[in-house]
C-alpha atoms as a printed R data frame, in Angstrom:
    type eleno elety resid chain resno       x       y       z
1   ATOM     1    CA   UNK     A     1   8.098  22.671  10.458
2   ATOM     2    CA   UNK     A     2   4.742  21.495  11.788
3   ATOM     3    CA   UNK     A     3   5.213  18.261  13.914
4   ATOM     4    CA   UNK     A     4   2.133  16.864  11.543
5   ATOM     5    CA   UNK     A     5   3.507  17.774   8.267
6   ATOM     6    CA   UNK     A     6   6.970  16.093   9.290
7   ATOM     7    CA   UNK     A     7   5.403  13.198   9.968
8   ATOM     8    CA   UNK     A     8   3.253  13.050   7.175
9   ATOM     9    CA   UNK     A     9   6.205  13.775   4.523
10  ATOM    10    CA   UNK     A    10   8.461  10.620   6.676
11  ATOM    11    CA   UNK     A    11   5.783   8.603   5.944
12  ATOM    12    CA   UNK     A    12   5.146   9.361   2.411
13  ATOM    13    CA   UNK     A    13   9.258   8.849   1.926
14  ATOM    14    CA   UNK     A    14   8.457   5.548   4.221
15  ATOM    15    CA   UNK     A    15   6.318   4.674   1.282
16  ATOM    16    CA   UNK     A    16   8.348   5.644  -1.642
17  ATOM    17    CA   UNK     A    17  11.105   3.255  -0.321
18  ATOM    18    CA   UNK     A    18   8.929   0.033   0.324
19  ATOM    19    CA   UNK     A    19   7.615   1.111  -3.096
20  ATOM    20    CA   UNK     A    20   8.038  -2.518  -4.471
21  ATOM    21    CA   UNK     A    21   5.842  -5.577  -3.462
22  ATOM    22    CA   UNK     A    22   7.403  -7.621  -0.876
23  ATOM    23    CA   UNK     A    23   6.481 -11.616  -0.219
24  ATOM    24    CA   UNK     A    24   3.747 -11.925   2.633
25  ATOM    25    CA   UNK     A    25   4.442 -15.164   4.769
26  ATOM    26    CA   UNK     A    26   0.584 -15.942   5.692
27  ATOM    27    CA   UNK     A    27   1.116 -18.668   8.592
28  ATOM    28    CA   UNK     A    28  -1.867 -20.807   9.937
29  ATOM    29    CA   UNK     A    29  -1.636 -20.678  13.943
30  ATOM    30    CA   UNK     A    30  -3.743 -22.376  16.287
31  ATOM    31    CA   UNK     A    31  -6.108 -20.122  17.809
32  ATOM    32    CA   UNK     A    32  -6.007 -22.021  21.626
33  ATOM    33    CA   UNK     A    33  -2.216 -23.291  21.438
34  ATOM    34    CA   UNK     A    34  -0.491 -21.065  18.772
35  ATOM    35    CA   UNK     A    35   3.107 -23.116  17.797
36  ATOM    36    CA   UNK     A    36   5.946 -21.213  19.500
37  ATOM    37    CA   UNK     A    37   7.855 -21.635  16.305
38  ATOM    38    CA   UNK     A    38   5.102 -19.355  14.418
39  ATOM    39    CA   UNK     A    39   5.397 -17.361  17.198
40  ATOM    40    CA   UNK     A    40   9.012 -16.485  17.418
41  ATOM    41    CA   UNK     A    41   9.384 -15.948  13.585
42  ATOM    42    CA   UNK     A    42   6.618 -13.450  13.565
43  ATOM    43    CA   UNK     A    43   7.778 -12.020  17.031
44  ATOM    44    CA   UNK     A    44  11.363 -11.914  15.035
45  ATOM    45    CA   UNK     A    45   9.884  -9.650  12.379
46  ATOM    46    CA   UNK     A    46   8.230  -7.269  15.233
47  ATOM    47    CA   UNK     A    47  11.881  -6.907  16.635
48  ATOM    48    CA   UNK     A    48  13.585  -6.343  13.650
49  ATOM    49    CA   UNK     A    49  10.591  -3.318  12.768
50  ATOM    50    CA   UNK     A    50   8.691  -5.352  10.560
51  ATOM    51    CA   UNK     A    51   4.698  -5.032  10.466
52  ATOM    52    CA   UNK     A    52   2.994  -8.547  11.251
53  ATOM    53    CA   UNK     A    53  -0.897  -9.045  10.920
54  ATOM    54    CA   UNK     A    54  -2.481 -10.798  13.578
55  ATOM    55    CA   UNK     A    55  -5.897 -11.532  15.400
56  ATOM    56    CA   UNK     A    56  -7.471 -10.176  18.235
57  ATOM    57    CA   UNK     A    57 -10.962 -10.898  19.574
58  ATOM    58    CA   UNK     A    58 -12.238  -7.434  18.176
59  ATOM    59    CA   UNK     A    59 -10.371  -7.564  14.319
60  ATOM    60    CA   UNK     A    60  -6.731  -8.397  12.809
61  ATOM    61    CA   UNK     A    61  -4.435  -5.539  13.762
62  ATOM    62    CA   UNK     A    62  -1.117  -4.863  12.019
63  ATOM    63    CA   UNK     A    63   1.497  -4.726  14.584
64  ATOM    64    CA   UNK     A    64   4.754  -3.337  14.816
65  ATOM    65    CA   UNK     A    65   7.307  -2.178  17.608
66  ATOM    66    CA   UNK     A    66   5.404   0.591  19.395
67  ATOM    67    CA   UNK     A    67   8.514   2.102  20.383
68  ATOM    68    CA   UNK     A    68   9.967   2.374  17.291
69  ATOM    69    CA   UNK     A    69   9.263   5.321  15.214
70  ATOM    70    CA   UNK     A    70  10.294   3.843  11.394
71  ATOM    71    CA   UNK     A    71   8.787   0.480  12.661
72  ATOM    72    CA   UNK     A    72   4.938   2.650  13.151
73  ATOM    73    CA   UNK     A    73   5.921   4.470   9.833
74  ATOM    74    CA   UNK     A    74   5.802   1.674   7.978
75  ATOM    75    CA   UNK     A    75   2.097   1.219   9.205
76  ATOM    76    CA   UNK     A    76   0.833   4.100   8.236
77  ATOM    77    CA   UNK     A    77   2.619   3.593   5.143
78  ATOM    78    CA   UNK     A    78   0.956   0.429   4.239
79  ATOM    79    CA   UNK     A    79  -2.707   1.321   5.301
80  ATOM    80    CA   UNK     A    80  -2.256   4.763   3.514
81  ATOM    81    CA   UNK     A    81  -3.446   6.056   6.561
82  ATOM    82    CA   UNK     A    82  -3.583   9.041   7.616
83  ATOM    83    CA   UNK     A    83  -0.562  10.711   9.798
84  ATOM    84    CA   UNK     A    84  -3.115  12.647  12.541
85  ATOM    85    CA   UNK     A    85  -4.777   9.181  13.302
86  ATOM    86    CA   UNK     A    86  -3.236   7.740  16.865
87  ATOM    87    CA   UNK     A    87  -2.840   3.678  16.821
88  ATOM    88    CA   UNK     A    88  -3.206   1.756  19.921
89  ATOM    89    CA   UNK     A    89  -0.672   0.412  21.709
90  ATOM    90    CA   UNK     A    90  -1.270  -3.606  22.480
91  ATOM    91    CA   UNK     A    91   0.050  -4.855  25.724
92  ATOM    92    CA   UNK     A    92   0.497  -7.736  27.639
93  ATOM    93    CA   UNK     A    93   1.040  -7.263  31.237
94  ATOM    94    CA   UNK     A    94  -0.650  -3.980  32.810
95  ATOM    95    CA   UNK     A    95   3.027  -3.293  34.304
96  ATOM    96    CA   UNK     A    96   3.414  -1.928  31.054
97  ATOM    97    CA   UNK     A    97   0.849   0.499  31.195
98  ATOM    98    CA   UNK     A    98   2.651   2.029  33.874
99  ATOM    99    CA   UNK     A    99   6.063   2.531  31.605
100 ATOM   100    CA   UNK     A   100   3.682   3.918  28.768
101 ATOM   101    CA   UNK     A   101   1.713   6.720  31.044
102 ATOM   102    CA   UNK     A   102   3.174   8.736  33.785
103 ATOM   103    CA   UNK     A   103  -0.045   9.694  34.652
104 ATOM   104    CA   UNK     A   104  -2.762   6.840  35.258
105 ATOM   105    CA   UNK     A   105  -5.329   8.012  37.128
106 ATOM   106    CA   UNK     A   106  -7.430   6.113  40.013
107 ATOM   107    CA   UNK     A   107 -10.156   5.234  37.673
108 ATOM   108    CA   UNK     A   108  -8.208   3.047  35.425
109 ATOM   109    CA   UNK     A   109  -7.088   0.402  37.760
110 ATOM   110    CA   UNK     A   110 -11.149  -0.399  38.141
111 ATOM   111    CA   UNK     A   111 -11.051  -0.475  34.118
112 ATOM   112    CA   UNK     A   112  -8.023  -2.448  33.788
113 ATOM   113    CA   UNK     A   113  -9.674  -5.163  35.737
114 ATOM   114    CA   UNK     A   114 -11.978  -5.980  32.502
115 ATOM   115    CA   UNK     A   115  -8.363  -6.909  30.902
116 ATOM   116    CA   UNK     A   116  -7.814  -8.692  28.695
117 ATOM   117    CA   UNK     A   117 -10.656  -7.307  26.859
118 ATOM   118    CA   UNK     A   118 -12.191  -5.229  24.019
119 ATOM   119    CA   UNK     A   119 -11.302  -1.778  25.836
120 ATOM   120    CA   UNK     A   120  -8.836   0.910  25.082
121 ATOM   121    CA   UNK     A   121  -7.809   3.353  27.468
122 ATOM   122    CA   UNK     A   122  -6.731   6.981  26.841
123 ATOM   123    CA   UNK     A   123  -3.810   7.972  29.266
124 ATOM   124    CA   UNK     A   124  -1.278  10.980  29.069
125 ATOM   125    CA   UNK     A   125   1.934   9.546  27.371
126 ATOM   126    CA   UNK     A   126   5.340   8.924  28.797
127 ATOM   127    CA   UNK     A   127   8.769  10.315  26.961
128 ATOM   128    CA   UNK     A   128   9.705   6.662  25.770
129 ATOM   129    CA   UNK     A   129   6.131   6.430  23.479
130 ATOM   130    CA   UNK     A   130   7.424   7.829  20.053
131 ATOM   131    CA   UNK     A   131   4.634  10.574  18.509
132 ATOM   132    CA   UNK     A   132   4.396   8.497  15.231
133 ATOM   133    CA   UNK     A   133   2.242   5.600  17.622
134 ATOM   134    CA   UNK     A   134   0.230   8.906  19.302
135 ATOM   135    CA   UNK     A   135  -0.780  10.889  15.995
136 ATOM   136    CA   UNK     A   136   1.392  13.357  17.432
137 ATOM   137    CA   UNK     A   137  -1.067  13.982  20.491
138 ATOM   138    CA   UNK     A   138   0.478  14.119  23.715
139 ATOM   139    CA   UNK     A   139  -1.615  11.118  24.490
140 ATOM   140    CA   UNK     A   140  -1.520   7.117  24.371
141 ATOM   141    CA   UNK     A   141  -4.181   4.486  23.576
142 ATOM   142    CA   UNK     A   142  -3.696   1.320  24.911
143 ATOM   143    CA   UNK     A   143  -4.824  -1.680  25.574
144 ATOM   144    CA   UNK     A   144  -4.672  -5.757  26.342
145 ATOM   145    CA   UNK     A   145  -6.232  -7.934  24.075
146 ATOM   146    CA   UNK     A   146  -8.075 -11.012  24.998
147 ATOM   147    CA   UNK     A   147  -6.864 -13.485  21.901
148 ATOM   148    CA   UNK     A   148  -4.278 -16.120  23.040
149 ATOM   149    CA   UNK     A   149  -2.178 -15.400  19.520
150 ATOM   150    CA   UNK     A   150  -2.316 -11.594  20.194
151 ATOM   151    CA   UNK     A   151  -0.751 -12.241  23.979
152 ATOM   152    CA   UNK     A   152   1.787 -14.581  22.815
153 ATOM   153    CA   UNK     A   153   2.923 -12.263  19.740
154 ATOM   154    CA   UNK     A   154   3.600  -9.281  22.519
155 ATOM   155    CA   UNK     A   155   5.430 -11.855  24.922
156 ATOM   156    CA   UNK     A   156   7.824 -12.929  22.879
157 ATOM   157    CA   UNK     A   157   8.223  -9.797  21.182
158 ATOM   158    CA   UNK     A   158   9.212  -8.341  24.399
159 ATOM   159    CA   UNK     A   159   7.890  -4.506  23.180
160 ATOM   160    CA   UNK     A   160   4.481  -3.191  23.434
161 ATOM   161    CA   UNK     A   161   2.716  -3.142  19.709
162 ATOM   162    CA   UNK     A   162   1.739  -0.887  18.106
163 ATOM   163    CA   UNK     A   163  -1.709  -2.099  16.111
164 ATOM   164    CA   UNK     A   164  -4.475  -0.454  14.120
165 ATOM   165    CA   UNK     A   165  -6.969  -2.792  12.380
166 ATOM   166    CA   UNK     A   166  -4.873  -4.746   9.042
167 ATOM   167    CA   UNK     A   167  -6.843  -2.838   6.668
168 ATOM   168    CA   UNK     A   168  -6.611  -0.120   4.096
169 ATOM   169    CA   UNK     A   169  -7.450   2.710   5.625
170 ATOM   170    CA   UNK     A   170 -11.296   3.595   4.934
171 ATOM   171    CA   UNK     A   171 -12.180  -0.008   4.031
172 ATOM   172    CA   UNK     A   172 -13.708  -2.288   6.593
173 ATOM   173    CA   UNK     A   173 -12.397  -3.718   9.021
174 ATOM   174    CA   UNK     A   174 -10.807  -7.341   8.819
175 ATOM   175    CA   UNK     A   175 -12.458 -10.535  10.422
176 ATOM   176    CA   UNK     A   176 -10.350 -12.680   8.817
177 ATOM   177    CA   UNK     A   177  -7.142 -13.769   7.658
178 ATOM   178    CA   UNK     A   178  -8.372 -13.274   4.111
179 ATOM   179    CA   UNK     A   179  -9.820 -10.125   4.621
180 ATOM   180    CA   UNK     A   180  -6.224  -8.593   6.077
181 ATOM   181    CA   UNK     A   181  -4.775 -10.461   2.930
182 ATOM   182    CA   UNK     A   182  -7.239  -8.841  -0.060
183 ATOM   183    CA   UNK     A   183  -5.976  -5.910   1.216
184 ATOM   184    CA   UNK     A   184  -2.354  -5.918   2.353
185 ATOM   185    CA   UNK     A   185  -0.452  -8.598   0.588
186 ATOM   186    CA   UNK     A   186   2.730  -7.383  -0.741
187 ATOM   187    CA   UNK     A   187   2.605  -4.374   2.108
188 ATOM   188    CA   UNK     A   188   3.316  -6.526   5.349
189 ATOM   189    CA   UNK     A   189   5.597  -9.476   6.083
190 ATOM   190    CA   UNK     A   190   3.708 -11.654   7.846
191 ATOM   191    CA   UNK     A   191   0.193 -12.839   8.648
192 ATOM   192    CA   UNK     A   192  -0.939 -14.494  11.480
193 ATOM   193    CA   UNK     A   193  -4.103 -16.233  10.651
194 ATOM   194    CA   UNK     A   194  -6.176 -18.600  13.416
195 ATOM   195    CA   UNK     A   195  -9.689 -17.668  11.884
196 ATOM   196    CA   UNK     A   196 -12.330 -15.710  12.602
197 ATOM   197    CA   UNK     A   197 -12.630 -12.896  15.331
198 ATOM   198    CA   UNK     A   198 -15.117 -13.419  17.738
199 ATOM   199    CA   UNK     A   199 -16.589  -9.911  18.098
200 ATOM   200    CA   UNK     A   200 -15.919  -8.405  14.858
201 ATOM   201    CA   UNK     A   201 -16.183  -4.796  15.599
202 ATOM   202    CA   UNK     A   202 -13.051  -2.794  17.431
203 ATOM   203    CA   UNK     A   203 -12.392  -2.229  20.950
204 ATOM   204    CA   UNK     A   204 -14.194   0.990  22.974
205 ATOM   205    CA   UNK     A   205 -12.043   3.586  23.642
206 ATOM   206    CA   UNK     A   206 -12.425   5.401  26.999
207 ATOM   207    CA   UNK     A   207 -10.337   8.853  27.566
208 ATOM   208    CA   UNK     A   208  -9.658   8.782  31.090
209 ATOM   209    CA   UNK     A   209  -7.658  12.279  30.811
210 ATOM   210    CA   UNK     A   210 -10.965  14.342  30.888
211 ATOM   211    CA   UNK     A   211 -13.760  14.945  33.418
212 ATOM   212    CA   UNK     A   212 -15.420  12.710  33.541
213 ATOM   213    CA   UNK     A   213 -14.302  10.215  30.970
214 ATOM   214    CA   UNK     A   214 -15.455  10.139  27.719
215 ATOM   215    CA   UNK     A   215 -16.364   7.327  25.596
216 ATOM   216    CA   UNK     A   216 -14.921   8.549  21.644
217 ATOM   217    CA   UNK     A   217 -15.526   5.569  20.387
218 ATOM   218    CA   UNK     A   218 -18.126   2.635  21.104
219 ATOM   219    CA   UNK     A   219 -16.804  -0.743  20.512
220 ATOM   220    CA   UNK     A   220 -16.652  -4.669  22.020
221 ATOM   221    CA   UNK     A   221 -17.558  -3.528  25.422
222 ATOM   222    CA   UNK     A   222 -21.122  -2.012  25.874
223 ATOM   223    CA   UNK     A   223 -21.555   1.534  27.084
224 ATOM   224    CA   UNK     A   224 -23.521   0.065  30.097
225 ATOM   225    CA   UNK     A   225 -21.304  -1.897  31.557
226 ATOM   226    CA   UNK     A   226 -18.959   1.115  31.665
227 ATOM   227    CA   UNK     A   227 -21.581   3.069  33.360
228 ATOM   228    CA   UNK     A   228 -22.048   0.094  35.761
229 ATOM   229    CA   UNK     A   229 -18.057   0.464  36.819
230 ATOM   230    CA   UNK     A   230 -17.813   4.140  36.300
231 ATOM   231    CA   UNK     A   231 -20.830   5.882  37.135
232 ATOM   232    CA   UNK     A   232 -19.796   9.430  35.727
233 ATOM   233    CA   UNK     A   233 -18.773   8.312  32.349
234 ATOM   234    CA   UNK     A   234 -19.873  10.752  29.097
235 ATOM   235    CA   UNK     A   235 -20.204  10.000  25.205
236 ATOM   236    CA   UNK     A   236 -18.296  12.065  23.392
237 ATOM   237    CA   UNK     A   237 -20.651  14.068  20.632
238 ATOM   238    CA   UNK     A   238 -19.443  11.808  17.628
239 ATOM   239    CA   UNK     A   239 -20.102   8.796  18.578
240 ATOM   240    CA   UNK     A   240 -23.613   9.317  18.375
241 ATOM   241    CA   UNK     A   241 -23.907  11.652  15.813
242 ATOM   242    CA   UNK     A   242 -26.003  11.498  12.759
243 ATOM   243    CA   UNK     A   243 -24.109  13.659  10.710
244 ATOM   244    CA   UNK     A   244 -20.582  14.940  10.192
245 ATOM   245    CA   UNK     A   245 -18.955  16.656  12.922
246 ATOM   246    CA   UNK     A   246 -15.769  18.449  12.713
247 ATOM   247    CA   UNK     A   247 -12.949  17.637  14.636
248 ATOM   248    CA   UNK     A   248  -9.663  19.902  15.168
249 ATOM   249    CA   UNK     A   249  -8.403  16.679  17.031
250 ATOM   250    CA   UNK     A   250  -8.791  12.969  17.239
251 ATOM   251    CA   UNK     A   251  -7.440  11.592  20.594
252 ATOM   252    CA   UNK     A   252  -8.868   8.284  19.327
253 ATOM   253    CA   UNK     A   253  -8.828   5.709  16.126
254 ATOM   254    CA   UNK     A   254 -12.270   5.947  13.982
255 ATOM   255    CA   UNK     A   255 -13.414   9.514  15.287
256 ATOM   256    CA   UNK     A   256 -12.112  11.924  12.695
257 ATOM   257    CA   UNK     A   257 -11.418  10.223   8.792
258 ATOM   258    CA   UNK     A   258 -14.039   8.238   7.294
259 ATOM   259    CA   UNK     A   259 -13.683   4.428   8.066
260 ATOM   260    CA   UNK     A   260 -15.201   1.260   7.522
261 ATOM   261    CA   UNK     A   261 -15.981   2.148   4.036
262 ATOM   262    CA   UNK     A   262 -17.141  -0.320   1.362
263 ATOM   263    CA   UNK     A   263 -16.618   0.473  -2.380
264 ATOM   264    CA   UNK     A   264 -19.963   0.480  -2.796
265 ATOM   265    CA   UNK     A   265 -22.105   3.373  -1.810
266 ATOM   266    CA   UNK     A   266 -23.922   3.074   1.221
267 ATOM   267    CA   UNK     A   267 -26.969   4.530   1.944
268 ATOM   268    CA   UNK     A   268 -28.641   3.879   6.181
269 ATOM   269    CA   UNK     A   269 -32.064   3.875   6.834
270 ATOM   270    CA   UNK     A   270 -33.447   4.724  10.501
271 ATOM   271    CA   UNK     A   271 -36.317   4.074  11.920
272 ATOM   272    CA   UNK     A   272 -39.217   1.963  13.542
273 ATOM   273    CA   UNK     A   273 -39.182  -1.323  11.752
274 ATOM   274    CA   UNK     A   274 -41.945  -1.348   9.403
275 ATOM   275    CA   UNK     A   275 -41.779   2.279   8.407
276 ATOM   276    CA   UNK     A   276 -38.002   1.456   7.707
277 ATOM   277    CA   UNK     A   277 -39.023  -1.884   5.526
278 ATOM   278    CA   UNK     A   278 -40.987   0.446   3.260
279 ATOM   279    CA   UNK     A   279 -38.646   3.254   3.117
280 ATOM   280    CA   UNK     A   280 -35.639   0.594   1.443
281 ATOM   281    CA   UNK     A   281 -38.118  -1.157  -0.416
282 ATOM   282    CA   UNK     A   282 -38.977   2.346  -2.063
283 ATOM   283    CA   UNK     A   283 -34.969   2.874  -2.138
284 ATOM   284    CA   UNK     A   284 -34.166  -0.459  -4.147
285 ATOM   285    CA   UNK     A   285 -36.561   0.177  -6.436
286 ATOM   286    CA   UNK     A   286 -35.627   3.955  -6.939
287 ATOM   287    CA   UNK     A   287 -31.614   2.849  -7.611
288 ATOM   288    CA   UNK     A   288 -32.958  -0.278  -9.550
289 ATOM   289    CA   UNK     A   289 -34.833   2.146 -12.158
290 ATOM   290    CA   UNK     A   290 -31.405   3.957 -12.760
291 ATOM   291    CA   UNK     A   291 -30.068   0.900 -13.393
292 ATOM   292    CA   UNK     A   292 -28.315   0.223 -10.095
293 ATOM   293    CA   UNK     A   293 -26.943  -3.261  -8.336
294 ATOM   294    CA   UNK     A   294 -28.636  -2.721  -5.360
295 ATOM   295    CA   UNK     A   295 -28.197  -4.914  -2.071
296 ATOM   296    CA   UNK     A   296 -29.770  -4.655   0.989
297 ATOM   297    CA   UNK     A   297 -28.501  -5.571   4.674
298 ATOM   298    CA   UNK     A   298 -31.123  -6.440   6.478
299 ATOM   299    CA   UNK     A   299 -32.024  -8.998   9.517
300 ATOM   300    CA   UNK     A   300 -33.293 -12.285   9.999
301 ATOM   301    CA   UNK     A   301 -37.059 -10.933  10.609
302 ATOM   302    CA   UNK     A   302 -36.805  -8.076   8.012
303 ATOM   303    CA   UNK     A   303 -34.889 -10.176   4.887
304 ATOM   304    CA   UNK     A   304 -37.847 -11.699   3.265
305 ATOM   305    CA   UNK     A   305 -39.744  -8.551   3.236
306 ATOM   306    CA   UNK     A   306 -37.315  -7.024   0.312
307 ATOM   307    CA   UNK     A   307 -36.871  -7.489  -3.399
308 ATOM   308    CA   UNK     A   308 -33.236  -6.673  -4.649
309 ATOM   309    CA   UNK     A   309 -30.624  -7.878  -6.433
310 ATOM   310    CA   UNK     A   310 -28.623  -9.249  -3.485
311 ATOM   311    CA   UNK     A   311 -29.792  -9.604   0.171
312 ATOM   312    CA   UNK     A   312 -27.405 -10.457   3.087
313 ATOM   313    CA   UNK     A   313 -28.758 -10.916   6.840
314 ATOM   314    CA   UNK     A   314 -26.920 -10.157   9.957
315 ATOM   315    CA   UNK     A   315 -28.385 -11.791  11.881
316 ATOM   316    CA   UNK     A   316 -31.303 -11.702  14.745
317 ATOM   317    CA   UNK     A   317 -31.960  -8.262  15.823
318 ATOM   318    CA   UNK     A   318 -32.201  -9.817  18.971
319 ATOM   319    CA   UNK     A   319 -28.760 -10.713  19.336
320 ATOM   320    CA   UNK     A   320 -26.340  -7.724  18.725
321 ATOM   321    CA   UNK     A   321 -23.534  -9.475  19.323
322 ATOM   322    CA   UNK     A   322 -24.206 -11.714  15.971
323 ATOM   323    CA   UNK     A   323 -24.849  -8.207  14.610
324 ATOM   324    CA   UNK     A   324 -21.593  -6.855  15.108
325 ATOM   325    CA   UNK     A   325 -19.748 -10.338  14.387
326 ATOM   326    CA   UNK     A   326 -20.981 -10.061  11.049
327 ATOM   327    CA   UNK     A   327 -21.075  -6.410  10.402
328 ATOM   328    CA   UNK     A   328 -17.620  -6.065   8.720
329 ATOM   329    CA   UNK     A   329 -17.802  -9.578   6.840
330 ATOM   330    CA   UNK     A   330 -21.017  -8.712   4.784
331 ATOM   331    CA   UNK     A   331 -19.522  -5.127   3.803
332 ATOM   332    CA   UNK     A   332 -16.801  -7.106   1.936
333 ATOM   333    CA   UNK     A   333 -19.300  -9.842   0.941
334 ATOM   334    CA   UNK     A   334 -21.402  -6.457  -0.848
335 ATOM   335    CA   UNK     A   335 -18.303  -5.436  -2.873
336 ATOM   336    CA   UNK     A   336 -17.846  -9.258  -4.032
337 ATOM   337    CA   UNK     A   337 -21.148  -9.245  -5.465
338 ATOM   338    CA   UNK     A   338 -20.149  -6.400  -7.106
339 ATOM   339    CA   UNK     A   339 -23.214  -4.161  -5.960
340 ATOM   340    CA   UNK     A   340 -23.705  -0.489  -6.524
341 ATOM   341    CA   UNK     A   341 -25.468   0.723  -4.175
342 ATOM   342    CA   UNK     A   342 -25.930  -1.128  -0.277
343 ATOM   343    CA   UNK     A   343 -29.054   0.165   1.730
344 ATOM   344    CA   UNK     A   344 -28.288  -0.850   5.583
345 ATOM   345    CA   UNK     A   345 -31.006  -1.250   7.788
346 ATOM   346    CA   UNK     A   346 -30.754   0.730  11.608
347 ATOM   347    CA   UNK     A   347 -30.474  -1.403  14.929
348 ATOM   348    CA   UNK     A   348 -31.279   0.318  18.243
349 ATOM   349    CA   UNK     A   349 -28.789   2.132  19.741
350 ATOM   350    CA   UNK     A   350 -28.336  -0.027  22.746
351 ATOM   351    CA   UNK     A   351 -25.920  -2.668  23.681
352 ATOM   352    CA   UNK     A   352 -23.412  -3.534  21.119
353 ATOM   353    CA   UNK     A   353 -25.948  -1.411  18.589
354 ATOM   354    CA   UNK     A   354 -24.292   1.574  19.467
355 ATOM   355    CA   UNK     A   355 -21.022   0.274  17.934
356 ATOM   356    CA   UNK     A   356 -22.628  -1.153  15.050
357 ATOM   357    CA   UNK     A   357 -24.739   2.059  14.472
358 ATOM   358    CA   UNK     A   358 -21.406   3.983  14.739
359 ATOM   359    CA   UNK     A   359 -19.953   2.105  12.181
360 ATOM   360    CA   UNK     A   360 -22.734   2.396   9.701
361 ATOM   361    CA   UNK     A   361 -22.774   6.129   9.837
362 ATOM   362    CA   UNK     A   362 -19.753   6.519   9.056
363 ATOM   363    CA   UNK     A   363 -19.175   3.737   6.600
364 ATOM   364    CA   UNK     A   364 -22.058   5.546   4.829
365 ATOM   365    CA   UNK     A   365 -20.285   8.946   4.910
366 ATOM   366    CA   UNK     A   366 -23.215  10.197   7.610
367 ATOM   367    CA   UNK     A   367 -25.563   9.650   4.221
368 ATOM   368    CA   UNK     A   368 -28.643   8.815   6.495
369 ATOM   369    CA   UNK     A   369 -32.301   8.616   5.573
370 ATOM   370    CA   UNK     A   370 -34.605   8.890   8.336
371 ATOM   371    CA   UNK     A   371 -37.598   6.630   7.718
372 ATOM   372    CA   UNK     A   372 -41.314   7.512   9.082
């Protein structure tokens, strides 16, 4: 049998079993001095192959033993996601990436110097890393997150966790506690909740087992400070693309299946500014005709130049890092207000706007409209 299609049908049988609702403990924990006690009982559940919810600077992840095959079943289980998408591996002391990889190359003891931080590196996996946590790929994501909660969770766990974002697969990413909750209560057994992330869009994920690296996908840390510590370091094709691009192979999260998905269709508009005021303008009114809830995401300098039913701002297109902190937030805030259609304004594709640009073309489904 295929090595994909047995995973897939252990996970479906993964579902079938947890079939019924279980009780979510959702547990307040202090963001700067998380309570050992809140600790140990979710690090107890991690141990005993439970999935716990919990908050890194990028977005919540849903952990569970890395090295524990039924343990990462029960993920994919409970995000319905799908069985050829790898999950990163969460550490807490680089010692472990060592024990993970048998094969770290030069180059990734100048990356793991920006640990703890929003960066994921690709590395050829050791025997002890189960293929449920790599997708089945003969590789391993993996990572050290720089959220005090996140750290203490793996400590006292005492295993490396396993941890895509605590989401249904497709939807958008969680920020917050409640976010992790609208979509997962009743699938996980605990959630960790000390607020707010502070960069709210996922790690970037460097493969360092091509030449020369390849970013596959853009995330908390910019492009150019790679280049600044790298030198030789490549995008891979999709993560700027502008339309769909298939994929035989997805050596890292949010490359091959559409995420970051709100219910609501989502329609992104490129171009320079004022062409790209005039080209939603003419959208909204087109979808308002049919008889459309139509919302808009737009900026702080663009939001007053738009009639629609509902308008939500990210922010200052001069800060991209309020961009991105927002992104995932006001996609959920959309499907609240119960909108049809969302039109996104286009940020330059610089800085942290390459992540948020990533994430808007595929949220939208690469449905694009090029404004001039």
């Amino acid at each position: 049998m295929i090595p994909s299609i047995k995973l897939n049908i252990q996970i479906r049988k993964c579902l079938i079993e947890e079939h019924s609702m279980k009780q979510t403990a959702i547990l307040k924990v202090n963001g700067e001095k998380p309570e050992k006690d809140k600790i140990r009982a979710a690090a107890r559940i991690i141990r005993k192959g439970g999935l716990v919810a919990f908050p890194t600077e990028t977005v919540y992840g849903l952990g569970a033993d890395a090295l524990n095959p039924e343990a990462v079943r029960r993920i994919y289980a409970a995000k319905n996601r799908p069985p050829d998408n790898p999950i990163i591996v969460h550490i807490s002391n680089k010692k472990d990436v060592y024990r993970l990889s048998n094969e770290v190359p030069r180059n990734a003891d100048k990356l793991m110097n920006l640990w703890p931080g929003p960066l994921t590196l690709i590395l050829k996996a050791s025997s002890i890393v189960p293929k449920e946590t790599t997708g089945g790929l003969d590789t391993v994501a993996i990572r050290m997150p720089n959220h005090k909660v996140a750290l203490a969770l793996i400590q006292e766990s005492a295993v490396p966790i396993a941890a895509p974002s605590a989401n249904l697969a497709g939807r958008p990413s969680p920020t917050t506690a409640e976010h992790v909750r609208q979509d997962l209560e009743g699938r996980i057994d605990m959630i960790l909740d000390a607020g707010p992330t502070e960069i709210g869009v996922e790690s970037t994920v460097v493969d360092l087992t091509s030449k020369p690296p390849q970013v596959l996908r853009p995330g908390g840390l910019p492009f150019e400070e790679l280049r600044r510590i790298l030198k030789d370091v490549k995008l891979h094709p999709s993560v700027i693309a502008d339309k769909k691009l298939r994929l035989d192979r997805a050596p890292s999260p949010g490359m091959k299946h559409r995420h970051y998905s709100p219910k609501a269709q989502l329609i992104l508009v490129e171009g320079d500014v004022e062409a790209l005021i005039d080209k939603i303008q003419e959208l909204v009114d087109r979808y308002n005709e049919k008889g459309k809830r139509v919302g808009v995401l737009a900026t702080d300098e663009t939001r007053r130049s738009y009639r629609a039913d509902v308008i939500k701002s990210l922010g200052s297109r001069d800060s991209p890092t309020c961009l991105a902190k927002n992104l995932f937030k006001l996609l959920r805030e959309f499907d609240e207000e119960k909108v049809d259609v969302i039109i996104a304004e286009g940020v330059p594709l610089k800085h942290l706007g390459l992540a948020i640009m990533n994430r808007l073309r595929k949220a939208s489904g690469f449905n694009i409209v090029k404004a001039s």
